[in-house]
Every structure is written in structure tokens, then in C-alpha cells.
Predicted model as a PDB file, atoms N, CA, C, CB and O in Angstrom, pLDDT in the B-factor column:
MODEL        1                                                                  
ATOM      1  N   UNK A   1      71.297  46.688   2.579  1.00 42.00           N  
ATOM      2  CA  UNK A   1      71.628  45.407   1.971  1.00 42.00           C  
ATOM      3  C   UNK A   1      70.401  44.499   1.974  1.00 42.00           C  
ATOM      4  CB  UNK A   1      72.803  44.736   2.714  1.00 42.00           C  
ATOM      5  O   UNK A   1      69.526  44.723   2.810  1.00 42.00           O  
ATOM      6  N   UNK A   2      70.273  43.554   1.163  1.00 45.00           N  
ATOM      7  CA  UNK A   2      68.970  42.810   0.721  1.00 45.00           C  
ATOM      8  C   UNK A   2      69.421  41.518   1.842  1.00 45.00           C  
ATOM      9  CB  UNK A   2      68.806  42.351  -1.312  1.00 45.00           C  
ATOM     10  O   UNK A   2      70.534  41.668   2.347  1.00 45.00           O  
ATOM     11  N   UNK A   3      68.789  40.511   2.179  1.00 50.00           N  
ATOM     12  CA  UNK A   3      69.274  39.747   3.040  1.00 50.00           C  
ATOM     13  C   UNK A   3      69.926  38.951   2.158  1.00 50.00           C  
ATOM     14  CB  UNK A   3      68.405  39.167   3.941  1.00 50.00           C  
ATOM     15  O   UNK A   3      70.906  38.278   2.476  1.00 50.00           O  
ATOM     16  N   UNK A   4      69.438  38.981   1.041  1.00 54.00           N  
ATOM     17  CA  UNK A   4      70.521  37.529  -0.177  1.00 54.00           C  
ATOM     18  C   UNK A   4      71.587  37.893  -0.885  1.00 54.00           C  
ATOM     19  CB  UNK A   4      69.702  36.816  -1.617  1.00 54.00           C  
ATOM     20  O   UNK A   4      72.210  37.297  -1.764  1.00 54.00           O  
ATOM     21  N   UNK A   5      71.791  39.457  -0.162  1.00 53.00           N  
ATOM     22  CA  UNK A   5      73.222  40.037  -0.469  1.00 53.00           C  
ATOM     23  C   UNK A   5      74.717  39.257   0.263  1.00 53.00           C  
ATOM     24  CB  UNK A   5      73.119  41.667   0.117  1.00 53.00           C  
ATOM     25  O   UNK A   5      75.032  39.531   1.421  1.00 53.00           O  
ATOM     26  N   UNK A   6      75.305  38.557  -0.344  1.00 55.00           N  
ATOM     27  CA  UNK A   6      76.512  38.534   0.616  1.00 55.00           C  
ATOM     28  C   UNK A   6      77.360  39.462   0.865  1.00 55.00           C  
ATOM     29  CB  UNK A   6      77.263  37.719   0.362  1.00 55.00           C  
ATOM     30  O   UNK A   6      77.670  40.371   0.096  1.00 55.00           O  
ATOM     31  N   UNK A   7      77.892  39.215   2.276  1.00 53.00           N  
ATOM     32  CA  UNK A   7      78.555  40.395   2.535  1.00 53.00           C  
ATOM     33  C   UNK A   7      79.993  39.699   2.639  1.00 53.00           C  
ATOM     34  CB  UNK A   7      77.978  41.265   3.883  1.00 53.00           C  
ATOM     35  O   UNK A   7      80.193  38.620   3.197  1.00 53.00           O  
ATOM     36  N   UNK A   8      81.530  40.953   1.647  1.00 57.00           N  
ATOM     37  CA  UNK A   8      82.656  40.596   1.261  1.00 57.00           C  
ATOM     38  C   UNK A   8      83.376  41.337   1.912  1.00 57.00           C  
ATOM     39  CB  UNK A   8      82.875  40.582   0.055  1.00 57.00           C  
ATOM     40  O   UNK A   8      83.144  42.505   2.224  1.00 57.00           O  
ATOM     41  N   UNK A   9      84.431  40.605   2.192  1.00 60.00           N  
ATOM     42  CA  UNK A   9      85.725  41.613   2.822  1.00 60.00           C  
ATOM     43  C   UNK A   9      87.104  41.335   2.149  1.00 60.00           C  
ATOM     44  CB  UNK A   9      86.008  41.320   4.563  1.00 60.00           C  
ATOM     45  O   UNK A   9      87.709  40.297   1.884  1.00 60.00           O  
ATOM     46  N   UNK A  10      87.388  42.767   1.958  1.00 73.00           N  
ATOM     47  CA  UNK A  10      89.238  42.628   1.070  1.00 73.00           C  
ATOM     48  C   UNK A  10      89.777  41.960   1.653  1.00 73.00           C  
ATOM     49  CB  UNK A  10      90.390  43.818   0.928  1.00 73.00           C  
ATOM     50  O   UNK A  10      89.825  40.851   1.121  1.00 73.00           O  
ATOM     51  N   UNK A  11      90.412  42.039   2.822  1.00 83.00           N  
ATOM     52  CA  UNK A  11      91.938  41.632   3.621  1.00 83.00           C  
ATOM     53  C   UNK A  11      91.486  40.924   4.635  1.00 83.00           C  
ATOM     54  CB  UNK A  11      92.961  42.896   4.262  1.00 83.00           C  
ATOM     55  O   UNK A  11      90.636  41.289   5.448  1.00 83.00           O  
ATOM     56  N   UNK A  12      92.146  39.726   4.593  1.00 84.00           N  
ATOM     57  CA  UNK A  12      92.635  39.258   5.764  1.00 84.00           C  
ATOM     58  C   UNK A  12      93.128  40.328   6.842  1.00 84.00           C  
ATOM     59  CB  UNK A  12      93.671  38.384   5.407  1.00 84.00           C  
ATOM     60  O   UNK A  12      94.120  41.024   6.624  1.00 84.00           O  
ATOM     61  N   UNK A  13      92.398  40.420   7.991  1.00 86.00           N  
ATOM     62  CA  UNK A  13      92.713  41.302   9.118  1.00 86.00           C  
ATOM     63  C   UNK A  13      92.759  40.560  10.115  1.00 86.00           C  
ATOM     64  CB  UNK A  13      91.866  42.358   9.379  1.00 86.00           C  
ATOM     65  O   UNK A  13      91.983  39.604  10.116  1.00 86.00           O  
ATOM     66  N   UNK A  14      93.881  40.793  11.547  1.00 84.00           N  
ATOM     67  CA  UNK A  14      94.237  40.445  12.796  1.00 84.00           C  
ATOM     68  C   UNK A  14      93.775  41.832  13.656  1.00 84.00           C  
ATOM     69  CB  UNK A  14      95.874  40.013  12.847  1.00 84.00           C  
ATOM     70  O   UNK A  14      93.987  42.905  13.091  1.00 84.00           O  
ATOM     71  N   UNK A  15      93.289  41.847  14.705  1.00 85.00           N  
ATOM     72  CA  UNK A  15      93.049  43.009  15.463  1.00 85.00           C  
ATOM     73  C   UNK A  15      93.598  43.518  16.493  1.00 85.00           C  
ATOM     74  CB  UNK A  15      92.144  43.008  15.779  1.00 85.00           C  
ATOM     75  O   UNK A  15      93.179  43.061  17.556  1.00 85.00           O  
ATOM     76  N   UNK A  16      94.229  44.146  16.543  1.00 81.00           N  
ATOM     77  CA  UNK A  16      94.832  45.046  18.110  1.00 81.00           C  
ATOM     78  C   UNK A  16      94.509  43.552  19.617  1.00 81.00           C  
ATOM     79  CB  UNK A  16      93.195  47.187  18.540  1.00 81.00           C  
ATOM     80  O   UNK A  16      93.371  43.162  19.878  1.00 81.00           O  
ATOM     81  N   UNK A  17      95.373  43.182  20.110  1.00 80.00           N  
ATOM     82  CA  UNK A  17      94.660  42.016  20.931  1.00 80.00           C  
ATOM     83  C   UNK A  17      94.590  43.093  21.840  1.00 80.00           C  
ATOM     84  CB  UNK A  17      95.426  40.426  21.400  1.00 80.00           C  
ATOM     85  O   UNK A  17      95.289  44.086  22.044  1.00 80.00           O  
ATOM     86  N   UNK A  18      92.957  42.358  22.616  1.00 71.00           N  
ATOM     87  CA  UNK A  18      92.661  43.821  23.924  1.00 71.00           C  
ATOM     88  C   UNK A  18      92.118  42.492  25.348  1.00 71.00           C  
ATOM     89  CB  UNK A  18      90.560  45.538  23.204  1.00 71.00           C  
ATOM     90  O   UNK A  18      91.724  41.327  25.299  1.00 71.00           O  
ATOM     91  N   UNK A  19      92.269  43.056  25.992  1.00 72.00           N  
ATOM     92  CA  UNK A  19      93.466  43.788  27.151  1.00 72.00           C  
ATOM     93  C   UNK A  19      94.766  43.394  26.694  1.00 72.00           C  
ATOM     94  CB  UNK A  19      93.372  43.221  28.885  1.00 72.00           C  
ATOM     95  O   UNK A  19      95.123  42.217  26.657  1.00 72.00           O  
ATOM     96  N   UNK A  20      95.772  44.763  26.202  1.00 68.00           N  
ATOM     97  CA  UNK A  20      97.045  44.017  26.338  1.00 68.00           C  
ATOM     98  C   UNK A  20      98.044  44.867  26.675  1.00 68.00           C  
ATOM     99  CB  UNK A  20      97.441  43.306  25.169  1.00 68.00           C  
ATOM    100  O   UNK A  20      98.407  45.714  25.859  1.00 68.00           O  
ATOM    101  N   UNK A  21      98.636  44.765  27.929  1.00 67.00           N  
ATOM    102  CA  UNK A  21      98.873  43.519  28.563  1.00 67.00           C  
ATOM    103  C   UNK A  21      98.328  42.982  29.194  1.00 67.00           C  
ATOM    104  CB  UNK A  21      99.562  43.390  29.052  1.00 67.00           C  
ATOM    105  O   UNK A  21      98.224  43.424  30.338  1.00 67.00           O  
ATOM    106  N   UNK A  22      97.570  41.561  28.808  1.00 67.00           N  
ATOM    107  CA  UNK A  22      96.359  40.926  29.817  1.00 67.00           C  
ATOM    108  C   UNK A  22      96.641  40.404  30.586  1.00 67.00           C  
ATOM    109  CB  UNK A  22      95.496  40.138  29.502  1.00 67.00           C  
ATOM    110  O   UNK A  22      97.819  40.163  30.851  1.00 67.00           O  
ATOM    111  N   UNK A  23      95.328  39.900  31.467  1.00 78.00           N  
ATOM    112  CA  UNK A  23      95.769  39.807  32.452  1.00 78.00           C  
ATOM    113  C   UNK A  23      94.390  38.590  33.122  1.00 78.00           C  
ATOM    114  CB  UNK A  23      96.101  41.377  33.037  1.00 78.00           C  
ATOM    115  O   UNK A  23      93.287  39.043  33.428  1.00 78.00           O  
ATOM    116  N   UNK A  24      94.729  37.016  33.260  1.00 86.00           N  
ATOM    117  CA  UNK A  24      95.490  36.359  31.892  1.00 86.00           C  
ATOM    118  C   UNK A  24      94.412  35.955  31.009  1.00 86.00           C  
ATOM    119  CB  UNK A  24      96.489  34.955  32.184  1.00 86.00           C  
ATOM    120  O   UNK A  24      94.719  34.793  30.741  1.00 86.00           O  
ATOM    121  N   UNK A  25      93.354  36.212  30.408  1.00 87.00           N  
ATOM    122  CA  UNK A  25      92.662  36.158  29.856  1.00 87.00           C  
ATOM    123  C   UNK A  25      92.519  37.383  28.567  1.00 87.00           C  
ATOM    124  CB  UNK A  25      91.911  35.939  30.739  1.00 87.00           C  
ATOM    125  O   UNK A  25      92.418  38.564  28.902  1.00 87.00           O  
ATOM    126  N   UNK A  26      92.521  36.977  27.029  1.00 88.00           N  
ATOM    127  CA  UNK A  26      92.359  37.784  25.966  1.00 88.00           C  
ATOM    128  C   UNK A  26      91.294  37.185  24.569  1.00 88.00           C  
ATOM    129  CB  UNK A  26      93.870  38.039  25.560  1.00 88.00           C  
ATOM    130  O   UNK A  26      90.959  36.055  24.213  1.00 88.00           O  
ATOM    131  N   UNK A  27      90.993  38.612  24.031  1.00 88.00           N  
ATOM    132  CA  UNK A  27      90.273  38.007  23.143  1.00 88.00           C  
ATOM    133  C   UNK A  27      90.999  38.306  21.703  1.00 88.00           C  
ATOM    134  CB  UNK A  27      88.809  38.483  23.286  1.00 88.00           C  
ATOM    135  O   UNK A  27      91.081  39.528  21.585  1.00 88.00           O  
ATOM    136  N   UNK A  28      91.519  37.680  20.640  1.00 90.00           N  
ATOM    137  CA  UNK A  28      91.979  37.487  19.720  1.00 90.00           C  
ATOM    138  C   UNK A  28      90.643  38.228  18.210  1.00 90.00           C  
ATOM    139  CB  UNK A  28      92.396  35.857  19.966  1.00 90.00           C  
ATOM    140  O   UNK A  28      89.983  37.243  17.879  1.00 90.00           O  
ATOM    141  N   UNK A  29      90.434  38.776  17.841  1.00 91.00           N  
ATOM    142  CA  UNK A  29      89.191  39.459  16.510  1.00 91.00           C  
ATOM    143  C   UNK A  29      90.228  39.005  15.499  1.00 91.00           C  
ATOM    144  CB  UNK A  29      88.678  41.628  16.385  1.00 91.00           C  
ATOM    145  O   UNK A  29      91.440  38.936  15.702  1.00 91.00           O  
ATOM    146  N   UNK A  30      89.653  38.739  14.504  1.00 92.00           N  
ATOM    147  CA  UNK A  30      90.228  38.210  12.879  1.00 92.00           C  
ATOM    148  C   UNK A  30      88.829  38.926  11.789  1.00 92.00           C  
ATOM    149  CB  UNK A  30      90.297  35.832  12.737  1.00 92.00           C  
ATOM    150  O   UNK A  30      87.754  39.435  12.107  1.00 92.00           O  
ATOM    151  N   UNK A  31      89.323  38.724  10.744  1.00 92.00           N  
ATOM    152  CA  UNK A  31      88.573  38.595   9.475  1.00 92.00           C  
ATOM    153  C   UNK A  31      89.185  37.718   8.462  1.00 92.00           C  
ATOM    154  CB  UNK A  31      88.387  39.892   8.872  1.00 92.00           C  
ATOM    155  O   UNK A  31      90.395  37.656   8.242  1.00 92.00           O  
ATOM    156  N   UNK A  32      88.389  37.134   7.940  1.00 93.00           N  
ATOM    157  CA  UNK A  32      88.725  35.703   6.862  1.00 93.00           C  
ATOM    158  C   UNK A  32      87.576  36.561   5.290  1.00 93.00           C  
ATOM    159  CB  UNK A  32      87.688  33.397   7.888  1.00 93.00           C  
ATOM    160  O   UNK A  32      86.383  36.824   5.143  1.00 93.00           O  
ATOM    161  N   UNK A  33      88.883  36.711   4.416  1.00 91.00           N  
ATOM    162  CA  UNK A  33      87.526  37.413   3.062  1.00 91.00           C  
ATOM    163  C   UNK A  33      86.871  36.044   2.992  1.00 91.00           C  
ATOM    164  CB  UNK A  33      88.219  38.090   0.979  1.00 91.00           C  
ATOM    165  O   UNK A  33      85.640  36.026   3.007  1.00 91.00           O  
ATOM    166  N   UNK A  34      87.628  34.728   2.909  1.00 91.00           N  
ATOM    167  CA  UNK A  34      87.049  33.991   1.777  1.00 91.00           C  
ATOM    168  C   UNK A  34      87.421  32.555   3.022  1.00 91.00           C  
ATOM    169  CB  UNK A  34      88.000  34.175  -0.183  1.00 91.00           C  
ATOM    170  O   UNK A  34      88.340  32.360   3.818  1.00 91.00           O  
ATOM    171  N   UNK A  35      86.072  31.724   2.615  1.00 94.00           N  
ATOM    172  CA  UNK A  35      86.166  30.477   3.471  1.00 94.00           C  
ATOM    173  C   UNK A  35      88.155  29.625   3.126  1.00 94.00           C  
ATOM    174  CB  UNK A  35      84.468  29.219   2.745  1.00 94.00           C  
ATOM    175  O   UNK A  35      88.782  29.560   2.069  1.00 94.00           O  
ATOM    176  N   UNK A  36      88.500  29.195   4.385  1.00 94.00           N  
ATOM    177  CA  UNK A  36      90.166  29.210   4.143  1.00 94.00           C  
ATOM    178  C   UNK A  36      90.388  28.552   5.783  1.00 94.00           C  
ATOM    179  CB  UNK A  36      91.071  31.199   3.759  1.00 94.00           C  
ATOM    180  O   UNK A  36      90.083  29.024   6.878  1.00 94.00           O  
ATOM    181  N   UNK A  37      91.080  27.209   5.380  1.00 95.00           N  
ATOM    182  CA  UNK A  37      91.896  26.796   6.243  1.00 95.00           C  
ATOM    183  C   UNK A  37      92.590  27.922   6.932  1.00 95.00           C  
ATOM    184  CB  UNK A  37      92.716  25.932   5.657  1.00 95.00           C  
ATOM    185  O   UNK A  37      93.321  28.736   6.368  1.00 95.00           O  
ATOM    186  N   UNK A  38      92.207  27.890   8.599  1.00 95.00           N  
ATOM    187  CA  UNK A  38      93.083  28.729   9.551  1.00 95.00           C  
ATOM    188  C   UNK A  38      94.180  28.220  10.406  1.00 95.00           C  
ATOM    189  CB  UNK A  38      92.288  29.308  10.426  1.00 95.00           C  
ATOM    190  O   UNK A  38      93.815  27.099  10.760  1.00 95.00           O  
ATOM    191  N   UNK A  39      95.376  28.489  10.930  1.00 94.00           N  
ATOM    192  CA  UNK A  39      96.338  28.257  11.931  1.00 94.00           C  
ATOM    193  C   UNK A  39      96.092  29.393  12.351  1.00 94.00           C  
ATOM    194  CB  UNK A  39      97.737  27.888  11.668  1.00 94.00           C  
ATOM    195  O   UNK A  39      95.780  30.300  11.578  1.00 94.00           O  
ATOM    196  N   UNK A  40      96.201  29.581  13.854  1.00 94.00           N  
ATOM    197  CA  UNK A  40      96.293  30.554  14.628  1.00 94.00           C  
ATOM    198  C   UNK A  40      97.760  30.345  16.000  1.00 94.00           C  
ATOM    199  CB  UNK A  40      94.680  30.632  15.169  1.00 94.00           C  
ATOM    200  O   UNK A  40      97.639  29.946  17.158  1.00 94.00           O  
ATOM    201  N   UNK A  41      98.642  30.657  15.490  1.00 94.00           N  
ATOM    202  CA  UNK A  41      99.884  30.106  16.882  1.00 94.00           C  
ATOM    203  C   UNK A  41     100.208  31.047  17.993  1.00 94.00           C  
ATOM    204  CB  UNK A  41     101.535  29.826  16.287  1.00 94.00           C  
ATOM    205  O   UNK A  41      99.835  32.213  17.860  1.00 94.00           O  
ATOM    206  N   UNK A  42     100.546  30.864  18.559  1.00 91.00           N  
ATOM    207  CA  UNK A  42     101.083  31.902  19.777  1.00 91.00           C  
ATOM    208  C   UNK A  42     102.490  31.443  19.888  1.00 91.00           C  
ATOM    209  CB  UNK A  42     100.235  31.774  21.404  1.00 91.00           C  
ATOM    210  O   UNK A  42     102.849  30.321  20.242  1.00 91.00           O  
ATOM    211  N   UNK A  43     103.591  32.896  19.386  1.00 92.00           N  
ATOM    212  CA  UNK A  43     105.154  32.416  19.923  1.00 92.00           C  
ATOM    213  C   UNK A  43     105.377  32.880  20.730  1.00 92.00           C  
ATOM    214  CB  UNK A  43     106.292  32.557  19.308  1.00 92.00           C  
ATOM    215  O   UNK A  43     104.587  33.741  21.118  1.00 92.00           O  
ATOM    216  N   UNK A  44     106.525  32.623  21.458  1.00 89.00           N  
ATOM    217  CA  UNK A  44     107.284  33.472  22.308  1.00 89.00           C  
ATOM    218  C   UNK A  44     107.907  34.470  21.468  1.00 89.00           C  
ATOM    219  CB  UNK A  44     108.289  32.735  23.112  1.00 89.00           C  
ATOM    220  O   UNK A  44     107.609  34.494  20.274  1.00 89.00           O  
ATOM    221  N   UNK A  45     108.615  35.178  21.877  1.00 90.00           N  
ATOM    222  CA  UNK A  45     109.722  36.597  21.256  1.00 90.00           C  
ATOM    223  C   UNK A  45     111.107  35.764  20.976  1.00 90.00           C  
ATOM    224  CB  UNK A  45     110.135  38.175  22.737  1.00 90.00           C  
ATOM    225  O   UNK A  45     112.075  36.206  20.358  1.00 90.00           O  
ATOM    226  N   UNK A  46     111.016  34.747  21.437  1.00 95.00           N  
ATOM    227  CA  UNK A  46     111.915  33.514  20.179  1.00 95.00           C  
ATOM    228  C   UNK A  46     111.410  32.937  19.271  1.00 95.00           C  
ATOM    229  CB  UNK A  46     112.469  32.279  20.621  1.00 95.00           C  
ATOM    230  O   UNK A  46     112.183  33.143  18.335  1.00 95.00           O  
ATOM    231  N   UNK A  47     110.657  32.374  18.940  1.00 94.00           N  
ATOM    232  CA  UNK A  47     109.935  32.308  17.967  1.00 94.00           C  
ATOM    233  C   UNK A  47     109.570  30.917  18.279  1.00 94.00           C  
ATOM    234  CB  UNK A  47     110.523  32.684  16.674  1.00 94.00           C  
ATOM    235  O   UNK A  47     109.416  30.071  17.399  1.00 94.00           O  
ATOM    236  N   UNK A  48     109.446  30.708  19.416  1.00 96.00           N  
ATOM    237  CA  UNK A  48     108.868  29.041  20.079  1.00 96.00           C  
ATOM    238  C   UNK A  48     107.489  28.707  19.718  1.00 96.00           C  
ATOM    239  CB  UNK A  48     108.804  28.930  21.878  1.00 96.00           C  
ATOM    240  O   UNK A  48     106.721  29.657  19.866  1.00 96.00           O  
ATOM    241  N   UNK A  49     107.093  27.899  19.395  1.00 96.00           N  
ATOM    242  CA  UNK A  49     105.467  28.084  19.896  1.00 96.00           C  
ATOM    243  C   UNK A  49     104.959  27.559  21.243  1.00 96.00           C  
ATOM    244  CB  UNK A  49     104.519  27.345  18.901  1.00 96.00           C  
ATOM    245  O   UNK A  49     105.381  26.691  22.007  1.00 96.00           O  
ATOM    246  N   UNK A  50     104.284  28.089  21.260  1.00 93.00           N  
ATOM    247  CA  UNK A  50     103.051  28.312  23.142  1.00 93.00           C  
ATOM    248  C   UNK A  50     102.201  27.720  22.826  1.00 93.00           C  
ATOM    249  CB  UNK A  50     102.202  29.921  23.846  1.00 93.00           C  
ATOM    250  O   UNK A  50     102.243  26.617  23.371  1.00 93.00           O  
ATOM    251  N   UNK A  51     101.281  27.849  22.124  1.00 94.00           N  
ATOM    252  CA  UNK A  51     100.172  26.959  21.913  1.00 94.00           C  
ATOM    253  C   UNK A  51      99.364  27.226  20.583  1.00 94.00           C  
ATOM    254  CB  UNK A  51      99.258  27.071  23.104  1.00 94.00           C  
ATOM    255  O   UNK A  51      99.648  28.236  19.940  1.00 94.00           O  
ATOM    256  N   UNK A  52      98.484  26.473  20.184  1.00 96.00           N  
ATOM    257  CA  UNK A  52      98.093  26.513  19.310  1.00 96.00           C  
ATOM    258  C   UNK A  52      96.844  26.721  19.156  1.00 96.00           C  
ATOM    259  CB  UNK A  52      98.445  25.822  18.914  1.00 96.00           C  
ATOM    260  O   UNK A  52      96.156  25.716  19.339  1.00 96.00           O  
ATOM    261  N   UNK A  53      96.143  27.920  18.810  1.00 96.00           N  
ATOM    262  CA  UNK A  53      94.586  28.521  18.899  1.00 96.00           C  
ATOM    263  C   UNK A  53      93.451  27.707  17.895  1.00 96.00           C  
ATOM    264  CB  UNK A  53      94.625  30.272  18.357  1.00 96.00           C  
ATOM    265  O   UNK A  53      92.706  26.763  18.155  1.00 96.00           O  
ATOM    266  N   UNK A  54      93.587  28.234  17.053  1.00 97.00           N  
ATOM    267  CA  UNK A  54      92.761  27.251  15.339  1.00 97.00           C  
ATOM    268  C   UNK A  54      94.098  26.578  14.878  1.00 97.00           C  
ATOM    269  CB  UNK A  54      91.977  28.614  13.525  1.00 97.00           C  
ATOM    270  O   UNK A  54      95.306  26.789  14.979  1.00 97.00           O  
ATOM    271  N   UNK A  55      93.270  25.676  14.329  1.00 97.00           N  
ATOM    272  CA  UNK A  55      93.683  24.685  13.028  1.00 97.00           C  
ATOM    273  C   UNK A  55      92.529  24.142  12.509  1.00 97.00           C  
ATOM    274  CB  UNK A  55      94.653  23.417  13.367  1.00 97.00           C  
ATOM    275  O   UNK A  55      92.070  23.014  12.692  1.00 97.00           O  
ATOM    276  N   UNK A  56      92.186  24.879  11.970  1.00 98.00           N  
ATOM    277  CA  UNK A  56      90.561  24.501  11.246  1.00 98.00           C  
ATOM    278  C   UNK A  56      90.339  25.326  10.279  1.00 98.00           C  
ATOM    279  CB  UNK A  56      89.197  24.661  12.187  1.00 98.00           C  
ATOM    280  O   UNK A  56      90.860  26.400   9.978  1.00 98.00           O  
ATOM    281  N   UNK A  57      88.984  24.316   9.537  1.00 98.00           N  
ATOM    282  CA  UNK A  57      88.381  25.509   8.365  1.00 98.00           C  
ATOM    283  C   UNK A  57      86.887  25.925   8.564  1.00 98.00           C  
ATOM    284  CB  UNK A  57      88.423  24.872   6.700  1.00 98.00           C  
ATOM    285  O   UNK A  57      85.859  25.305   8.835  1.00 98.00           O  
ATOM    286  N   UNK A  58      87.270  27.551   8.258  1.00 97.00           N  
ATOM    287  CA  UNK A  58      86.405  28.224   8.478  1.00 97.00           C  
ATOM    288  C   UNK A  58      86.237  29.306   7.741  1.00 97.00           C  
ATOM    289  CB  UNK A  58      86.432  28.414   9.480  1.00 97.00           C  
ATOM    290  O   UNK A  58      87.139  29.966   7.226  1.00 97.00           O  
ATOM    291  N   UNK A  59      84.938  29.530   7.671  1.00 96.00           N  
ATOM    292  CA  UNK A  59      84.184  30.301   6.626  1.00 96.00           C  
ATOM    293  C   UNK A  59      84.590  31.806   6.944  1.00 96.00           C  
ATOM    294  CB  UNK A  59      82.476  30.033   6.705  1.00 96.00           C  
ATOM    295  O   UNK A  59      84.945  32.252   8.035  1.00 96.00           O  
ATOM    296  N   UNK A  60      84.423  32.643   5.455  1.00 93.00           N  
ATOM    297  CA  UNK A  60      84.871  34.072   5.735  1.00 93.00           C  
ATOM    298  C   UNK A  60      83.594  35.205   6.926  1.00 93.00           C  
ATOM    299  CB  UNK A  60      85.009  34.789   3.892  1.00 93.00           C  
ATOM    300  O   UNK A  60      82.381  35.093   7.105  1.00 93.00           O  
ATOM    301  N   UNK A  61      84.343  35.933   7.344  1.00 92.00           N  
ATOM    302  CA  UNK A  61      83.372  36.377   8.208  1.00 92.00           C  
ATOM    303  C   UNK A  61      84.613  37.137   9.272  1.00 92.00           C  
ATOM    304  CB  UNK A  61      82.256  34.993   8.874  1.00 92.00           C  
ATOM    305  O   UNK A  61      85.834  37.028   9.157  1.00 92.00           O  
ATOM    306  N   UNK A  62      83.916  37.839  10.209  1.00 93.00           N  
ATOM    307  CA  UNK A  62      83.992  37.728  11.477  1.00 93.00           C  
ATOM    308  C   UNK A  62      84.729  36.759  12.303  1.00 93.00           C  
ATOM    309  CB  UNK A  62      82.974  37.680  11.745  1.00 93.00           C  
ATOM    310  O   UNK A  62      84.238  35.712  11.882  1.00 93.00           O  
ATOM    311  N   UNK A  63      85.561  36.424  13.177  1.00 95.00           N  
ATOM    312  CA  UNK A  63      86.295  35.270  13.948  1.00 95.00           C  
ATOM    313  C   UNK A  63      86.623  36.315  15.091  1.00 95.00           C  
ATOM    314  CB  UNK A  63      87.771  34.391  13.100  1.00 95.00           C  
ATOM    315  O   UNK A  63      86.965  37.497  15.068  1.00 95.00           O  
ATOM    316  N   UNK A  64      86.333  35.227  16.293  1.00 95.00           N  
ATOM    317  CA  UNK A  64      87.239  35.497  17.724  1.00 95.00           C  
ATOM    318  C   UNK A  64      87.680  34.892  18.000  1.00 95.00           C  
ATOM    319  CB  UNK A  64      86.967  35.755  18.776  1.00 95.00           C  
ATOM    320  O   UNK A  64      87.411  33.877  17.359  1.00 95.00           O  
ATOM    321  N   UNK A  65      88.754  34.644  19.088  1.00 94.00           N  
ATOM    322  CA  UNK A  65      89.132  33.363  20.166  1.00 94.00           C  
ATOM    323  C   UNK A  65      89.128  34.043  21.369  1.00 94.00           C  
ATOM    324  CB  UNK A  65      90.675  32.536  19.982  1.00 94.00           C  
ATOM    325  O   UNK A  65      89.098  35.270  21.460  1.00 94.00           O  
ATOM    326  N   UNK A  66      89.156  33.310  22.238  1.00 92.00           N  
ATOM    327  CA  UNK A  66      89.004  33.833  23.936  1.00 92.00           C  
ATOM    328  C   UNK A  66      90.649  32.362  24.176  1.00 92.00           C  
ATOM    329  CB  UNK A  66      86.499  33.275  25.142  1.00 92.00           C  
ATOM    330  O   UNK A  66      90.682  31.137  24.060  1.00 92.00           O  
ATOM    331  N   UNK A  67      91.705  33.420  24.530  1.00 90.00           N  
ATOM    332  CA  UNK A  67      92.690  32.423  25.007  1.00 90.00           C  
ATOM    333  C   UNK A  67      93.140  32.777  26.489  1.00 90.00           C  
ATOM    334  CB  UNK A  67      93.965  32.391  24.013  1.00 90.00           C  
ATOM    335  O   UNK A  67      93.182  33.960  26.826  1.00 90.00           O  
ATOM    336  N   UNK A  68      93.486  31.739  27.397  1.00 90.00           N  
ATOM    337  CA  UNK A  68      93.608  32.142  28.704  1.00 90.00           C  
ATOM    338  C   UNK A  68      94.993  31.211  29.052  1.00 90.00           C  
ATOM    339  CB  UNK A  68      92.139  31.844  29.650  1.00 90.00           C  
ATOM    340  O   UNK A  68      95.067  30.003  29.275  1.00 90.00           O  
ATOM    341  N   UNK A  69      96.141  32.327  29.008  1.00 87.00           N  
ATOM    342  CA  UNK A  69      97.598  31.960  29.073  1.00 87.00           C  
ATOM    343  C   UNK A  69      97.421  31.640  30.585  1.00 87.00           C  
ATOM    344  CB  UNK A  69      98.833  33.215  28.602  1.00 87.00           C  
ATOM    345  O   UNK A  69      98.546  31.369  31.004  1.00 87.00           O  
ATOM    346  N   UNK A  70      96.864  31.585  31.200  1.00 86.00           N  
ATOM    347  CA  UNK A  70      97.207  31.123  33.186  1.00 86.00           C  
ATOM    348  C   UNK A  70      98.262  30.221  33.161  1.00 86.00           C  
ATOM    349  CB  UNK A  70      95.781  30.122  34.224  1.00 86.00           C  
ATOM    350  O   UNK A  70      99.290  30.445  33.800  1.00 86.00           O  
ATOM    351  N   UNK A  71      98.071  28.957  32.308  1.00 78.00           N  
ATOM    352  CA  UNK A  71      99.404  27.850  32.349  1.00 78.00           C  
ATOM    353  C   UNK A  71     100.161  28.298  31.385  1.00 78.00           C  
ATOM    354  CB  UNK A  71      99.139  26.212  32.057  1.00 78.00           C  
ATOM    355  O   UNK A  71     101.225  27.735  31.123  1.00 78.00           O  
TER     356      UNK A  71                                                      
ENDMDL                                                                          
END                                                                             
């Protein structure tokens, strides 16, 4: 690739969360094709929400989060 190549991605992708079941610390991997307002939520298995990771905009690429459920 030339460096003034941009580089594109099809799909929106979420990744396998690893360690899981953690323990209490995890890291969250994403892909964004195209720069795009993100929400990122955490529910319970009711469909509560826990907390709230992103709410921001951000460019396509690569994305992590590091979330640490302890509380």
C-alpha cells in the first residue's frame, strides 16, 4: 500500500470480548468502516443498562475500550 492509500473496511465488526469470563478487567476490539457517531452500552441479561462505554464520534479504523466492571 502507498502511504496516501486509505485503508477501508466493509462491516462494522464487534470482537469476541477476551478474557471472558473476566476477571474484572476486559478489553472490548471494534471496527468502524466509516467515521460515525458511536454508543457502546453494557446490559444486563435483562436488558438494563450497566454503564455506558462511548458516546462519541469517531473516525473509521480500529477501536478498543479497556472496561473494569469491579463496581
Amino acid at each position: 500500500l502507498a502511504i496516501d492509500t486509505p485503508i477501508t473496511f466493509e462491516n462494522y465488526r464487534i470482537y469476541s470480548i477476551y478474557p471472558n469470563p473476566f476477571n474484572p478487567v476486559t478489553t472490548i476490539n471494534y471496527v468502524l468502516p466509516e467515521n460515525t457517531d458511536v454508543i457502546l452500552d453494557v446490559n444486563d441479561i435483562n436488558g438494563k443498562q450497566i454503564t455506558s462505554l462511548v458516546n462519541a464520534f469517531q473516525i473509521a479504523g480500529y477501536h478498543n475500550i479497556r472496561w473494569n466492571a469491579s463496581s
